[in-house]
MIMARZA-358735 format. One line per field, with one value per residue: residue in three letters; residue number from 0; x, y, z of N, C-alpha, C in turn. Coordinates in steps of 0.05 Angstrom, whole numbers, always signed. Example, Ala and Ser with C-alpha at 12.3 -4.5 7.8 and 13.67 -1.06 7.14 Angstrom:
<atoms>
r <- c(ALA;SER)
k <- c(0;1)
n_X <- c(+264;+257)
n_Y <- c(-114;-45)
n_Z <- c(+156;+142)
ca_X <- c(+246;+273)
ca_Y <- c(-90;-21)
ca_Z <- c(+156;+143)
c_X <- c(+264;+258)
c_Y <- c(-66;+1)
c_Z <- c(+156;+157)
</atoms>
This chain:
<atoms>
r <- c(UNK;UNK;UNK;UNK;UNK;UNK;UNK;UNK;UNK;UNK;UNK;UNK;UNK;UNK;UNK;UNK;UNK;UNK;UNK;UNK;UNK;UNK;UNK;UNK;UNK;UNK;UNK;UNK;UNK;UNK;UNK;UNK;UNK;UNK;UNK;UNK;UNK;UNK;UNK;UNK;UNK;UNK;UNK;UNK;UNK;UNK;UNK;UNK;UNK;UNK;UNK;UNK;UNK;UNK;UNK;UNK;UNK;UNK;UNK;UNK;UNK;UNK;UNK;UNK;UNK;UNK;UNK;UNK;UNK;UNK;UNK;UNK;UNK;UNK;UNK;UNK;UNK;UNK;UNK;UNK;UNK;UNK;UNK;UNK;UNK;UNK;UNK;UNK;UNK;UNK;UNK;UNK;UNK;UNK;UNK;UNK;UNK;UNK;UNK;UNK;UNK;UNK;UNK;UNK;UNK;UNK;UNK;UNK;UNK;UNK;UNK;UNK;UNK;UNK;UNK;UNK;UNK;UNK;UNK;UNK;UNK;UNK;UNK;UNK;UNK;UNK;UNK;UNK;UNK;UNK;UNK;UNK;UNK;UNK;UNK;UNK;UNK;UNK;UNK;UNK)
k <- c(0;1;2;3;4;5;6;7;8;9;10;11;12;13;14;15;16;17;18;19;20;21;22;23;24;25;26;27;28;29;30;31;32;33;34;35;36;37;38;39;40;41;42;43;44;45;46;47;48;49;50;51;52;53;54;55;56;57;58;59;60;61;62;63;64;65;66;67;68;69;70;71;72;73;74;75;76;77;78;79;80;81;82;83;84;85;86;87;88;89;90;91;92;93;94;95;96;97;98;99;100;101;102;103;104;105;106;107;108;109;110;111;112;113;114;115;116;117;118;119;120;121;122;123;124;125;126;127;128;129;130;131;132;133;134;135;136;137;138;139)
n_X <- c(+1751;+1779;+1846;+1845;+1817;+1841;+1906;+1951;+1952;+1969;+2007;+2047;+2036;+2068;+2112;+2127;+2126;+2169;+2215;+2211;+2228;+2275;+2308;+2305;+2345;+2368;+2348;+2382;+2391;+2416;+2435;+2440;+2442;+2447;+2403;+2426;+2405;+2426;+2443;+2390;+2322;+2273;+2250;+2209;+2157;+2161;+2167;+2221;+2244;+2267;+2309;+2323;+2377;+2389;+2400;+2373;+2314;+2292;+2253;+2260;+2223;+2238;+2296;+2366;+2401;+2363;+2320;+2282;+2275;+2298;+2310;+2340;+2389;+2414;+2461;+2470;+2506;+2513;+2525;+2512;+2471;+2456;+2404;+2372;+2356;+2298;+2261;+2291;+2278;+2268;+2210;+2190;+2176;+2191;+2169;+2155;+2178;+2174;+2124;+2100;+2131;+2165;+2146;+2170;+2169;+2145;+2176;+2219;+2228;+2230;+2170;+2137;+2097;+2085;+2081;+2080;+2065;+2083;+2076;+2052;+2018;+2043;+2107;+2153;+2215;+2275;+2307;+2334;+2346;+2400;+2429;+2442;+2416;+2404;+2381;+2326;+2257;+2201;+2139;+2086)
n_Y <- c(+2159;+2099;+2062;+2012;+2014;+2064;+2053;+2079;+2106;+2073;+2055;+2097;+2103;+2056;+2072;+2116;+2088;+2055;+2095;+2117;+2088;+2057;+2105;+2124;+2121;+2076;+2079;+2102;+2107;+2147;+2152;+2223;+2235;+2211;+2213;+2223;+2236;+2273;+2311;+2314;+2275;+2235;+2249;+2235;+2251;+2290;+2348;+2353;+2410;+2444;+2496;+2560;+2563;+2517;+2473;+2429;+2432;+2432;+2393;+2356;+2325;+2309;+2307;+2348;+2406;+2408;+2372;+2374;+2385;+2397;+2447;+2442;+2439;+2407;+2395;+2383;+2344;+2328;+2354;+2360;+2415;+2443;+2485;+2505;+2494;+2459;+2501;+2534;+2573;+2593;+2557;+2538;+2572;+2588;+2550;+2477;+2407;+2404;+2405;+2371;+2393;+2440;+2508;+2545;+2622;+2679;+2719;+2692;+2674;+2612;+2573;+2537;+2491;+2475;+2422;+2433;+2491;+2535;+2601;+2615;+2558;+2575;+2580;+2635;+2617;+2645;+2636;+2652;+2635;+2622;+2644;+2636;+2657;+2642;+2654;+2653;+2631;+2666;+2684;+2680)
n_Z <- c(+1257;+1254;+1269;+1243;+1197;+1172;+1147;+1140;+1183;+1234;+1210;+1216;+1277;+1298;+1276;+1302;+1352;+1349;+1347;+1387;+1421;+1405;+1416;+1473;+1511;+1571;+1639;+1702;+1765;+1821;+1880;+1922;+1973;+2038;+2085;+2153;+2217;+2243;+2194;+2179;+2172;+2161;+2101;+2078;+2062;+2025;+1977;+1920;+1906;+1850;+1841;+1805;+1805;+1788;+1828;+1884;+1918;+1990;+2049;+2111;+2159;+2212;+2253;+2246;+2275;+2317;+2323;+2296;+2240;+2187;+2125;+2064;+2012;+1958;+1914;+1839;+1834;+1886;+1940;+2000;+2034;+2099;+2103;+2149;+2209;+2244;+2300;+2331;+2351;+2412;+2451;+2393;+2368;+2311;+2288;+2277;+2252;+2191;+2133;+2076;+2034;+2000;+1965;+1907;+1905;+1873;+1904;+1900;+1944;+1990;+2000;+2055;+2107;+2171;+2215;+2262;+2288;+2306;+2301;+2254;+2209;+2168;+2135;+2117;+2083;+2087;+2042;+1985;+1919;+1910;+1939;+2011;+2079;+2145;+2171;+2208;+2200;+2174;+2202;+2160)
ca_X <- c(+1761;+1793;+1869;+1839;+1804;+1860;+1932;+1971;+1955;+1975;+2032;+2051;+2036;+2083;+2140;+2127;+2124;+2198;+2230;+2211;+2238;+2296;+2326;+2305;+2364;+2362;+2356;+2398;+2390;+2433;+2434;+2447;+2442;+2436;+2403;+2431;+2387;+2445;+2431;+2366;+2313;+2240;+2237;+2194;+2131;+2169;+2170;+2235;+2236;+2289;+2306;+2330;+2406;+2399;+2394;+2344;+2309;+2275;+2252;+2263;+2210;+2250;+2326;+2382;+2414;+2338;+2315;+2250;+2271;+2312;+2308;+2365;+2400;+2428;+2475;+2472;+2532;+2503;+2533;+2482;+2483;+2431;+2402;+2359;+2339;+2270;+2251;+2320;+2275;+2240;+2182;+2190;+2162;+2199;+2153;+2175;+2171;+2159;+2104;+2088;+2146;+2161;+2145;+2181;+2148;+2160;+2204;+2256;+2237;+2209;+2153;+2127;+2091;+2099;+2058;+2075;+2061;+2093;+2079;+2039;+2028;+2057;+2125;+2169;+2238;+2280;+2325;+2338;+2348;+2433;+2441;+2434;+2408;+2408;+2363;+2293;+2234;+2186;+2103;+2072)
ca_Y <- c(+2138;+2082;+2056;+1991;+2024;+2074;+2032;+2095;+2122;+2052;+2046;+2120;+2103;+2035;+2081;+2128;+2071;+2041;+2116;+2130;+2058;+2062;+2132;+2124;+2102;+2065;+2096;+2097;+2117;+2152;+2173;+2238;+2240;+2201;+2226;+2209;+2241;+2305;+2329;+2318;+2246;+2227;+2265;+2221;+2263;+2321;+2343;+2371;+2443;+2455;+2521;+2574;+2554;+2489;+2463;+2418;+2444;+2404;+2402;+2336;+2329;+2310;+2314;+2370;+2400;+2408;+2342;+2380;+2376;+2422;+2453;+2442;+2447;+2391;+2402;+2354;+2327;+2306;+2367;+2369;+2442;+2442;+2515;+2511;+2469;+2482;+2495;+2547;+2594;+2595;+2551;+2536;+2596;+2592;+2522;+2453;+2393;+2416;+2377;+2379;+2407;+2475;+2523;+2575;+2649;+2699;+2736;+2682;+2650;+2580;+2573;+2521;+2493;+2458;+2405;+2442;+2510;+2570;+2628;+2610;+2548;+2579;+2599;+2640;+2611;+2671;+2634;+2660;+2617;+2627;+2650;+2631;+2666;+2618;+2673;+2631;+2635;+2686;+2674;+2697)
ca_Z <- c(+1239;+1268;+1254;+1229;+1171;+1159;+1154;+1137;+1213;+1237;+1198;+1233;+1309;+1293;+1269;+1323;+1376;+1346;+1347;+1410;+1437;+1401;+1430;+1501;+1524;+1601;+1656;+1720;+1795;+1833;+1905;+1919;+1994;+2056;+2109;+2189;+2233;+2240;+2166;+2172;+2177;+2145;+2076;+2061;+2044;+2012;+1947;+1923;+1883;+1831;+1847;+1786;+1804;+1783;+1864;+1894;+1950;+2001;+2080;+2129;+2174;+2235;+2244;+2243;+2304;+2341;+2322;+2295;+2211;+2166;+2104;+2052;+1992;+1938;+1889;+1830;+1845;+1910;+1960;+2020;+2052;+2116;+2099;+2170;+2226;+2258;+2329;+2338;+2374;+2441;+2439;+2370;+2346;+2288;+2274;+2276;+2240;+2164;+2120;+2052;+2016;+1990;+1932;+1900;+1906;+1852;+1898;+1904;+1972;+1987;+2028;+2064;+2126;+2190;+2233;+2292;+2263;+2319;+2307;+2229;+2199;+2133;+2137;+2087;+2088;+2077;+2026;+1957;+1895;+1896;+1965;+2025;+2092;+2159;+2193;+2213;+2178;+2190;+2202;+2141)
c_X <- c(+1781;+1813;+1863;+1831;+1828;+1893;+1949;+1977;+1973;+2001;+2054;+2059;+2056;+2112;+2151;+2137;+2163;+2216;+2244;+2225;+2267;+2319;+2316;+2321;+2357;+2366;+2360;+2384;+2400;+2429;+2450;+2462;+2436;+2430;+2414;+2424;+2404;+2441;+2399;+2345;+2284;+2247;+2225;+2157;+2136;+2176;+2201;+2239;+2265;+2288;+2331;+2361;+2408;+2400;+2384;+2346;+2298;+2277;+2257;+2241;+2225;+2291;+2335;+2389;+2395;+2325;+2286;+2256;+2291;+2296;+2333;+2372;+2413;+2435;+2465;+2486;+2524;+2515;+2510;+2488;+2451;+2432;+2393;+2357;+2315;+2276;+2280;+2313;+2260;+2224;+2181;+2180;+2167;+2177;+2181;+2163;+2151;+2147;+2098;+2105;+2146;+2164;+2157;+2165;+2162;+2185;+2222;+2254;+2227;+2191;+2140;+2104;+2096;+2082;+2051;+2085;+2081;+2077;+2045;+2040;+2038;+2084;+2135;+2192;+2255;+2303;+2324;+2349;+2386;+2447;+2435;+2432;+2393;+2389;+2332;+2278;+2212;+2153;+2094;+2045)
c_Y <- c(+2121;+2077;+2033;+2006;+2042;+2068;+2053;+2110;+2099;+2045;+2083;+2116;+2084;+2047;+2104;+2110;+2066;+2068;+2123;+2103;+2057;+2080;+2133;+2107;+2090;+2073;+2087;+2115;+2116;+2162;+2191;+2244;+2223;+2213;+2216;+2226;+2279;+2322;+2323;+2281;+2251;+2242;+2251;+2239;+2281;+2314;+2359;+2389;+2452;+2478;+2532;+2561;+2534;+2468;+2450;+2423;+2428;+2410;+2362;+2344;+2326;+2314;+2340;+2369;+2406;+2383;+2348;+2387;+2407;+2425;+2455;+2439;+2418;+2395;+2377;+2344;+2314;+2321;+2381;+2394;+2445;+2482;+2527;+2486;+2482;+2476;+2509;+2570;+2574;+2583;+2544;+2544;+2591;+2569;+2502;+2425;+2398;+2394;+2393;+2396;+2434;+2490;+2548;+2597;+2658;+2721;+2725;+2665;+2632;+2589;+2542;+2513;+2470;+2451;+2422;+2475;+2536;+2588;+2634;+2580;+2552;+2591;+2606;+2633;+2633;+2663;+2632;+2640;+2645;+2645;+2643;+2640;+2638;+2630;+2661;+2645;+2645;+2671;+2689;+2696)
c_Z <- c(+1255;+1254;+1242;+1203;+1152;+1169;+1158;+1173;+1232;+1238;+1217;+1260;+1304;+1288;+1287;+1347;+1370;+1355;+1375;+1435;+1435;+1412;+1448;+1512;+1568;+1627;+1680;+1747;+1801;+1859;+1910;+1946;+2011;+2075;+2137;+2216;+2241;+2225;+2165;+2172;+2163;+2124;+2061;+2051;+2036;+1994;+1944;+1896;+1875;+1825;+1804;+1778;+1793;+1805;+1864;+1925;+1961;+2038;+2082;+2148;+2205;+2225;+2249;+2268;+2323;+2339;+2306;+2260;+2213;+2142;+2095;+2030;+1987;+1921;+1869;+1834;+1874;+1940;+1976;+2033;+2068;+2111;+2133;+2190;+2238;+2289;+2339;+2353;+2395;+2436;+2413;+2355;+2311;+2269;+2277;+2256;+2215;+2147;+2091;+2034;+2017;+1963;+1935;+1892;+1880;+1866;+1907;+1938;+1972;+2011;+2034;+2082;+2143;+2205;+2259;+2288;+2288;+2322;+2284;+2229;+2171;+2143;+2106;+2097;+2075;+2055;+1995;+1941;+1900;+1914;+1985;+2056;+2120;+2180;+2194;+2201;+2193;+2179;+2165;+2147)
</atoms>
């Protein structure tokens, strides 16, 4: 049945449409973070994963103190904490330059992966939703 035929549905979506216009108030953007090539550079194809804490997690593909990307931490308030840099071993076993964001496991670590993979290209980042561990990220 179409809303032409029946007004009362009509007259519904119309009072729906105003409600919902009404109480969406306007929304703002804020930057949280700048990157400068020290904390980290490109995050431009990463997603970032709102960890349990309330956090936002997130990798840099280049940047940190190897030049080969971090992984790191945002408060809402906007307090950047570099959790990792890649490429801190030998060879860059550890992996370098991370792609594609990272997801949270069920037991609490992120995982990711990296263009220039080491050892894996999957790593587990050994950092816990509400702690943090600076010890490199193992092959899975």
């Amino acid at each position: 049945m179409s809303a032409m035929r029946n007004p009362g549905i009509s007259v519904m979506l119309a009072a729906l449409w105003l409600c919902a216009s009404a109480s969406s108030p306007a929304q703002t953007f804020t930057t949280l973070v700048n990157f400068n090539y020290t904390n980290g550079a490109s995050p431009y194809f990463m997603s970032l994963v709102q960890g349990t804490d309330g956090n936002l997690y997130g990798t840099t593909e280049s940047g940190g103190a190897n030049g080969e990307g971090t992984m790191f931490k945002v408060t809402p308030t906007g307090t950047l904490t570099t959790l990792y840099s890649f490429c801190a071993k030998t060879n860059c076993t550890d992996g370098s330059l991370p792609f594609g964001g990272l997801v949270l496991g069920t037991d609490g670590n992120f995982y990711g992966t990296t263009s220039s993979a080491g050892s894996s290209p999957v790593i587990a980042l050994p950092v816990a939703v509400g702690r943090s561990s600076r010890s490199p990220p193992r092959a899975s």
